[in-house]
C-alpha positions as CSV (number, residue, x, y, z in Angstrom):
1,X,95.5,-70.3,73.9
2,X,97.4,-67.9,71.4
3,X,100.3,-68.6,68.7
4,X,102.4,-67.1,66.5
5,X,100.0,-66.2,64.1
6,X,100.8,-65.8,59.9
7,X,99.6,-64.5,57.0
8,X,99.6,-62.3,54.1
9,X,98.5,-58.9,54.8
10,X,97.8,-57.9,51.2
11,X,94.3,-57.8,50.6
12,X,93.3,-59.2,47.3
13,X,89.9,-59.6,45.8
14,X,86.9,-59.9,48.7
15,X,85.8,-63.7,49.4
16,X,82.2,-63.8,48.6
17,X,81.4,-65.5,51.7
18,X,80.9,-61.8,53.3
19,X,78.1,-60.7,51.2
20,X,76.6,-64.3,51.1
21,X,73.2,-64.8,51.9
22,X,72.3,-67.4,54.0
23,X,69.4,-69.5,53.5
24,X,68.5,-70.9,57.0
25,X,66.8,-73.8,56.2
26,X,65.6,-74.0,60.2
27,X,63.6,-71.8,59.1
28,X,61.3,-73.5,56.7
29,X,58.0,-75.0,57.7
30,X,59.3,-78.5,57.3
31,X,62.6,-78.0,59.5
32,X,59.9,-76.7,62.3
33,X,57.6,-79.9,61.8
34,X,60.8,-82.0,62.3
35,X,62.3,-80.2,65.3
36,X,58.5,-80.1,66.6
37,X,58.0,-84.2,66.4
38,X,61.8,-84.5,67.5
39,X,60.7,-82.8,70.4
40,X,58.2,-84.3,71.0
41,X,59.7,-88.3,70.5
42,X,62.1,-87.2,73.4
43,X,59.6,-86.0,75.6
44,X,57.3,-88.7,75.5
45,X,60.6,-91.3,76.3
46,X,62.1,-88.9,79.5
47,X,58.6,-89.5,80.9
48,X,59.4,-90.3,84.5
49,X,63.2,-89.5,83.9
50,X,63.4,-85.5,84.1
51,X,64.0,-84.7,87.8
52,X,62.6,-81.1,88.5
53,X,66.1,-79.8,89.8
54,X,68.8,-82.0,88.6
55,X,71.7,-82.4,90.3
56,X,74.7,-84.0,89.2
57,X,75.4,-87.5,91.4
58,X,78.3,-87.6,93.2
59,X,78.6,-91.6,93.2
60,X,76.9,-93.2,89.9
61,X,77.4,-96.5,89.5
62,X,78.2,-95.7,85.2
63,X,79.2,-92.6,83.5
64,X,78.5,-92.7,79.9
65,X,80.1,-89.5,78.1
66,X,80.7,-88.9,74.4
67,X,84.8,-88.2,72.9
68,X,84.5,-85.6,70.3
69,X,83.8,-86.1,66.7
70,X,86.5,-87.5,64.2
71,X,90.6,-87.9,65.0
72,X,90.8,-84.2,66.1
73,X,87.7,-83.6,67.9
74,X,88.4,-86.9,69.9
75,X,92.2,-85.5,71.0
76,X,90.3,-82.1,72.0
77,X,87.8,-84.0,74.2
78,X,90.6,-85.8,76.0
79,X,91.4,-83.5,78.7
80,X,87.6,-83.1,79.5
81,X,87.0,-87.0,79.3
82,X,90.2,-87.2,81.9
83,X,88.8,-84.9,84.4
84,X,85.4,-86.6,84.2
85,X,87.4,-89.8,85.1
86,X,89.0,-87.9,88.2
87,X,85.7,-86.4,89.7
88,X,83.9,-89.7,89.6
89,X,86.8,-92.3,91.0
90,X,84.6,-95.3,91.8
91,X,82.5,-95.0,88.8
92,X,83.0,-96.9,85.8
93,X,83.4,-94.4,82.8
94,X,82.0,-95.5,79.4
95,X,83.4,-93.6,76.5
96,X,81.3,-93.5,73.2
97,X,82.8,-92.5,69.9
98,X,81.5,-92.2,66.8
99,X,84.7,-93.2,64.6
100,X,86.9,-96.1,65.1
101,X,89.7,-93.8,64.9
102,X,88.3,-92.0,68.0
103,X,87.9,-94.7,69.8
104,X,91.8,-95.8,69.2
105,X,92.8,-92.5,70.3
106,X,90.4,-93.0,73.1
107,X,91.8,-96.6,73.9
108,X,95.8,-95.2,73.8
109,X,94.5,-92.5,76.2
110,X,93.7,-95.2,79.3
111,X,90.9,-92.5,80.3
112,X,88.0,-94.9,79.5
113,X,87.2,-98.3,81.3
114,X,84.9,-99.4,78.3
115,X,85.0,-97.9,74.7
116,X,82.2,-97.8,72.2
117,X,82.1,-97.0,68.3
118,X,78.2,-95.8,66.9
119,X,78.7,-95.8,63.5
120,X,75.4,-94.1,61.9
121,X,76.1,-95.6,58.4
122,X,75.9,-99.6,60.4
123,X,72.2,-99.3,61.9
124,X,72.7,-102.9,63.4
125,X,75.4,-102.3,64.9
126,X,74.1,-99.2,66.9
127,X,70.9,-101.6,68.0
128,X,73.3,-103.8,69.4
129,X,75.7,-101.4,70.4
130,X,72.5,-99.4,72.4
131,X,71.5,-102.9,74.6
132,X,74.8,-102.7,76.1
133,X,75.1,-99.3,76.9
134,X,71.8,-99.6,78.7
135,X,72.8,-102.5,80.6
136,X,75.4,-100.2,82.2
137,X,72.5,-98.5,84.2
138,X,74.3,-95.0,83.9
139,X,73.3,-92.6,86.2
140,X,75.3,-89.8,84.0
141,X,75.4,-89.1,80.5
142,X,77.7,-86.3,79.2
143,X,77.6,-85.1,75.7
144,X,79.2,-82.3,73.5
145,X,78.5,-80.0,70.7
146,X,80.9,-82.3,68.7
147,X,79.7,-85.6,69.2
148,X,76.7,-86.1,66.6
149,X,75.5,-89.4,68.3
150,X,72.5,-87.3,71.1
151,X,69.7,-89.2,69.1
152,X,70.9,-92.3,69.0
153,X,71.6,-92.1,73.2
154,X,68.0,-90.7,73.5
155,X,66.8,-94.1,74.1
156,X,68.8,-94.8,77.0
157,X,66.7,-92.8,79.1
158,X,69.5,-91.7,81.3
159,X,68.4,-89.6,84.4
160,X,70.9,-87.2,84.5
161,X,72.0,-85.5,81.1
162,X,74.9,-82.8,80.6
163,X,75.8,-81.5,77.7
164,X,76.1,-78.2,75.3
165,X,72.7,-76.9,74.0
166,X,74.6,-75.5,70.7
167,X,77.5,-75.4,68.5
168,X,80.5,-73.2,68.2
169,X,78.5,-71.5,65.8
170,X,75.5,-70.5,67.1
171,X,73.3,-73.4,65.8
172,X,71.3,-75.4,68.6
173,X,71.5,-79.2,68.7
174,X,68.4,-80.3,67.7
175,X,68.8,-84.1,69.8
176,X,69.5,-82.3,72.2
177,X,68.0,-83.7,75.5
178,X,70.1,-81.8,78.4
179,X,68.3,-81.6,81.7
180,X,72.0,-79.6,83.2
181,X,72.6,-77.7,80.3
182,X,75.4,-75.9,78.6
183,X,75.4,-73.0,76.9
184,X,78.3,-72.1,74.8
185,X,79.1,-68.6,72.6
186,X,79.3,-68.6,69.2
187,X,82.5,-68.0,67.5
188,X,83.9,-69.8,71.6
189,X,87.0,-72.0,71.5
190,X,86.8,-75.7,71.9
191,X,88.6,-76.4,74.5
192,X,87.0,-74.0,76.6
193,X,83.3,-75.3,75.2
194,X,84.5,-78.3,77.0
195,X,85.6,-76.8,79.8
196,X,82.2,-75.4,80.7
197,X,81.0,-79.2,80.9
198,X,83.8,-79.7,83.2
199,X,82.9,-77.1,85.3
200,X,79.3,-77.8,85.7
201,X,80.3,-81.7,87.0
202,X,82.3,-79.9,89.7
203,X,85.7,-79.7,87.9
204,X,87.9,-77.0,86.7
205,X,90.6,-75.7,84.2
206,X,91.3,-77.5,81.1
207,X,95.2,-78.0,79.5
208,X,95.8,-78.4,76.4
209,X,96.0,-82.3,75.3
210,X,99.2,-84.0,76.0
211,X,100.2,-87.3,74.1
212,X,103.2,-89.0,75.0
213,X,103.8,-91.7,72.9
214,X,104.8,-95.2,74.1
215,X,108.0,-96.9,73.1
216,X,106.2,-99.4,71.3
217,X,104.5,-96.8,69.2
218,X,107.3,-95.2,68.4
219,X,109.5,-98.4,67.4
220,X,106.6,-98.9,65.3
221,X,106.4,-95.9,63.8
222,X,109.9,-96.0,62.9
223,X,110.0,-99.9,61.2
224,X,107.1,-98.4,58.7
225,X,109.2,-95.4,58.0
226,X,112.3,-97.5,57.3
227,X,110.1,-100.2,55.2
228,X,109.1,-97.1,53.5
229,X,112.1,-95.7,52.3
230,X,113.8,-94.1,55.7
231,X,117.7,-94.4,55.8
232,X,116.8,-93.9,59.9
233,X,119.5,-91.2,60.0
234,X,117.9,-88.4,58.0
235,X,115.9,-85.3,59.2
236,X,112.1,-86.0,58.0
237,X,109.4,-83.6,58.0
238,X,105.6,-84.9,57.7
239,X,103.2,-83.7,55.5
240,X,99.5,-84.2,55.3
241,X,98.2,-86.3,52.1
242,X,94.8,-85.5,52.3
243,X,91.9,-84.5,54.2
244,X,88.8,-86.4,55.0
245,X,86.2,-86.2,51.6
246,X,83.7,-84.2,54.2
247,X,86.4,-81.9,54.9
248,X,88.2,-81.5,51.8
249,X,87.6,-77.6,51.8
250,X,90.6,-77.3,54.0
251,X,93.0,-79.1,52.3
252,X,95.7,-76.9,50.8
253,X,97.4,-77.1,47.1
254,X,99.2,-80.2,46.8
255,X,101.3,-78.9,44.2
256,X,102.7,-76.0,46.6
257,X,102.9,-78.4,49.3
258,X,104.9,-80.2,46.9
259,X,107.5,-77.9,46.1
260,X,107.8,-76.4,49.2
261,X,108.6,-80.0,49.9
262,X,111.5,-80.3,47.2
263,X,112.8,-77.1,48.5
264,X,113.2,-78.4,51.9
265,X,115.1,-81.7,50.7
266,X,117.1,-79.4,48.2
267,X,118.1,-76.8,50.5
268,X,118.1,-79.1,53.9
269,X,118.4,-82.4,52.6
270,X,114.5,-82.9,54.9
271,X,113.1,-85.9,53.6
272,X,108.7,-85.6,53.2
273,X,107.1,-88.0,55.0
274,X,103.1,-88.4,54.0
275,X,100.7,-89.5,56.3
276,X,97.1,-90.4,55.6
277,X,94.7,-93.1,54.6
278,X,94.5,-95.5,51.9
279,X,92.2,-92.9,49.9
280,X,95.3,-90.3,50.0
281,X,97.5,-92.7,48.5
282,X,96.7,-91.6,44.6
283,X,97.4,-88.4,45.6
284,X,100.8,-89.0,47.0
285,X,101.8,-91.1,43.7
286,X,101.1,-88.3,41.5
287,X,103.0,-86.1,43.7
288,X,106.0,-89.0,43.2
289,X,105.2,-88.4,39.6
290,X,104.9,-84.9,39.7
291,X,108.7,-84.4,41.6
292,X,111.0,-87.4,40.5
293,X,113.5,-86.6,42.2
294,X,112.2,-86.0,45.7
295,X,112.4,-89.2,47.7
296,X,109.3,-89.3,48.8
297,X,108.5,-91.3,52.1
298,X,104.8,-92.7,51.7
299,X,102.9,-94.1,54.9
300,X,99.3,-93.5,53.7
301,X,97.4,-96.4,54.7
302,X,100.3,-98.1,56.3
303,X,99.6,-96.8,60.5
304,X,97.0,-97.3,62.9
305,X,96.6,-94.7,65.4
306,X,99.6,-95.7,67.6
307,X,101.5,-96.0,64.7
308,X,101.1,-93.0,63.5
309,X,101.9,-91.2,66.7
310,X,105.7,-93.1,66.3
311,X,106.2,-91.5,63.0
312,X,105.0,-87.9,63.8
313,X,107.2,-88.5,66.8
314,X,110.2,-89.6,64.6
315,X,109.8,-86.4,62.2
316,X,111.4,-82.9,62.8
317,X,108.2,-81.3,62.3
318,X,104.8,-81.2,60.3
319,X,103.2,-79.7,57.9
320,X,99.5,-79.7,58.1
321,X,96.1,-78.2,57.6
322,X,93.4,-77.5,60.5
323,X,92.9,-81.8,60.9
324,X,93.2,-84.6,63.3
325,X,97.2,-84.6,62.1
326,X,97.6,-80.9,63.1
327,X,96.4,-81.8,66.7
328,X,98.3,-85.4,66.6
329,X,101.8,-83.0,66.2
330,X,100.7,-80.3,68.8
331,X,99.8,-82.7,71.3
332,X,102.7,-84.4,70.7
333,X,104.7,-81.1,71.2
334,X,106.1,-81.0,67.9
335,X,107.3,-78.3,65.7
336,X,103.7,-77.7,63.9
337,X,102.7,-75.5,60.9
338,X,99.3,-75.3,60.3
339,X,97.5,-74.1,57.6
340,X,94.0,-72.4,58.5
341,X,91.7,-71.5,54.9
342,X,87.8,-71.3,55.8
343,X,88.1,-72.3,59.9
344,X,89.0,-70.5,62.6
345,X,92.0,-70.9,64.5
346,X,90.3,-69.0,67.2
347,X,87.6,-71.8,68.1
348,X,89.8,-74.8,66.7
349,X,93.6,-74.2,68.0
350,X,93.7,-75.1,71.8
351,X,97.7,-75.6,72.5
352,X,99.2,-72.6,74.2
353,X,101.9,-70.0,72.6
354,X,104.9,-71.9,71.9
355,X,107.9,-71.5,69.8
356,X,107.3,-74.5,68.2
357,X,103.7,-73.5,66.6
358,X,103.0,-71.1,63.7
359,X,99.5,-70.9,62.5
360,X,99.8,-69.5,58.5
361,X,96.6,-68.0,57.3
362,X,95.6,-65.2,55.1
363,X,94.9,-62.2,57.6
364,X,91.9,-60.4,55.7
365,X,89.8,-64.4,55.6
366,X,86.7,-64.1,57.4
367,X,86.2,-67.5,58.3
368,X,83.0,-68.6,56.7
369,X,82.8,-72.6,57.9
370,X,79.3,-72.2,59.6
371,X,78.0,-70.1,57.5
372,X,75.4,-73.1,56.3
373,X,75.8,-74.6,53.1
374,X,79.0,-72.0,51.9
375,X,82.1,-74.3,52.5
376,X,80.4,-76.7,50.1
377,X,79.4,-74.5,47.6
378,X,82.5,-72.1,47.0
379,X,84.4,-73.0,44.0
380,X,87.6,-70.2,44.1
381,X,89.2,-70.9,47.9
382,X,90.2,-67.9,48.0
383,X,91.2,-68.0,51.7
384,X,93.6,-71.2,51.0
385,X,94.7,-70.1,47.4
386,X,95.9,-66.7,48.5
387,X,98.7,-68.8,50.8
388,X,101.5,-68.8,48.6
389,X,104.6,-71.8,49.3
390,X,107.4,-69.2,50.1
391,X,105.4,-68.4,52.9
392,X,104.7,-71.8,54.0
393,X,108.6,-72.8,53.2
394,X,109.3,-69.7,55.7
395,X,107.4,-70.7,58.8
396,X,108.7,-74.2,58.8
397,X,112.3,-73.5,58.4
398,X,112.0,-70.8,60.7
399,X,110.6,-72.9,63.5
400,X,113.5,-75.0,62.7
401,X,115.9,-73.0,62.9
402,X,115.0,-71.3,66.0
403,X,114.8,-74.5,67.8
404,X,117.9,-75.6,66.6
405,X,117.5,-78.3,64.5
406,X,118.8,-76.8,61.3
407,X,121.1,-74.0,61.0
């Protein structure tokens, strides 16, 4: 799963992150009481319910398997949540999510015969969300290192439990209650985290996700881009407003994004197109205010999921960071420049080597996002504010060009 990879070669002054120290706080005495009564809580339910040598069924009546976490992790988990719908035809395959935006992107998909949100900041809902889950009966429950939603499932006393024993960084999952587990390397790509899941239940090789979008979604996608400011003839790139609050360590500078943005309407007459949520929307009008004369297209907080698959469909390209949006335009098959700062493209990027896909990143960053407590806590960015716009500017119009949309 390569791509044409970016970056500026000139070493400039060392991110901290490789002389940090980290603190392992799973180390402590308190993290070892909690992991021991954790331990102990599951053991004490499974009683009864942990065969001796598990085998996965071949016929269950339910499947009940977790998407990944958040927009992007959710389109990652799509090819594996497919296959599991393949291997077990007669089986009716519940789908649990733990964002609503998952479970729309889970819904569009048509892989899932019943979809479920767990929300941990609504505890009643989960209650009642947990009574129906258990009155499937599943016979199979399949989770992932991405999911974040093991200890609410504990309690559905499954038989027959698949699932990764640790992150992509090394870290084990500490609800974890696999009785067919998965072990996963550290530093391992996604999709081929997943694909070890797939492979134990019998399957095989994982592609790359593949979203086609539906003519309704794209009709859609168009009337908010016209109600937005769209003459419907002109070239449109989109651009990424934001980045959720938890994630906002990836989210380039806005105010290079911003001119590289002018220099593509100046120089190509491409008109920007924003895309996030209603939280983004600030952002974008200070941006407005910051570049007058850039006729800004602004659709933050305007799309639902389909929605916004129309208008990444509609534009020539994107401009993104490592998000949910960067895989929306990948899977799509759109031109896609994405912008990698403290994550690793190596575990994260899962579409193959195109000439539509450039990954921009500074080539001396040692990706420090697992390193526990570091994202939060750096203040310079160096890995991000060592990308400079020209660069950015450089790899979208050259993916342009070389596919032949502008000359």
């Amino acid at each position: 799963m390569k791509a044409n990879i970016g970056g500026n070669v000139n070493h400039i002054e060392e991110c901290v992150n490789i002389g940090f120290f980290e603190q392992n706080e799973a180390n402590s005495y308190k993290a070892l009481i909690k992991n021991l009564v954790r331990k102990l809580y599951v053991a004490v339910l499974m009683l009864g319910k942990n065969k001796r040598n598990p085998v996965v069924p071949s016929n269950p009546k339910s499947v009940i398997a977790c998407s990944g976490g958040n927009l992007g992790g959710t389109i990652l988990s799509l090819p594996l949540l497919a296959q599991i719908k393949f291997r077990f035809p007669k089986s009716k395959l519940v789908v649990v999510c733990n964002t609503s935006i998952g479970a729309e992107c889970v819904k569009y998909s048509g892989v899932a015969d019943s979809i479920y949100v767990i929300d941990a900041l609504n505890k009643d809902a989960i209650k009642s969300t947990l009574a129906t889950l258990k009155s499937y009966k599943a016979g199979l429950l399949i989770t992932n290192f991405d999911c974040h939603i093991e200890k609410y499932l504990v309690s559905l006393r499954i038989p027959i439990r698949v699932g990764h024993v640790a992150n992509l960084h090394g870290d084990d999952i500490v609800w974890n209650t696999s009785n067919i587990p998965i072990k996963v390397e550290k530093g391992m790509n996604w999709l081929k985290a997943h694909e070890k899941i797939a492979k134990a239940l019998g399957g095989g090789t994982l592609n790359s996700p593949l979203i086609k979008p539906t003519e309704d979604s794209v009709r859609s996608g168009n009337e908010i881009l016209k109600s937005s400011g769209w003459d419907g003839k002109s070239l449109c790139i989109a651009l990424q407003a934001g980045v959720w609050g938890g994630h906002s360590f990836k989210q380039w500078s806005t105010e290079k994004l911003g001119r590289v943005a002018q220099r593509l309407w100046t120089e190509y007459h491409i008109q920007p197109v924003f895309i996030g949520n209603e939280k983004d929307r600030a952002g974008v009008e200070d941006m407005k205010r910051a570049f007058p004369r850039l006729p800004i297209i602004d659709v933050t907080g305007k799309t639902n999921y389909s929605q916004m698959l129309g208008v990444v469909s509609s534009c020539a390209g994107t401009i993104t960071n490592d998000s949910g949006l960067m895989h929306v335009s990948a899977s799509l098959n759109k031109i896609t420049v994405a912008i990698y700062g403290m994550t690793d493209p190596k575990k994260t990027w899962c579409y193959a080597d195109k000439p539509i896909f450039k990954i921009v990143r500074r080539s001396d960053c040692n990706p420090c996002l697992g390193v526990k407590g570091f994202p939060e806590k750096c203040k310079h960015r160096k890995c991000l504010a060592g990308i400079e716009e020209n660069e950015v500017y450089e790899a979208i119009t050259s993916l342009l060009i070389t596919n032949k949309i502008i000359s």
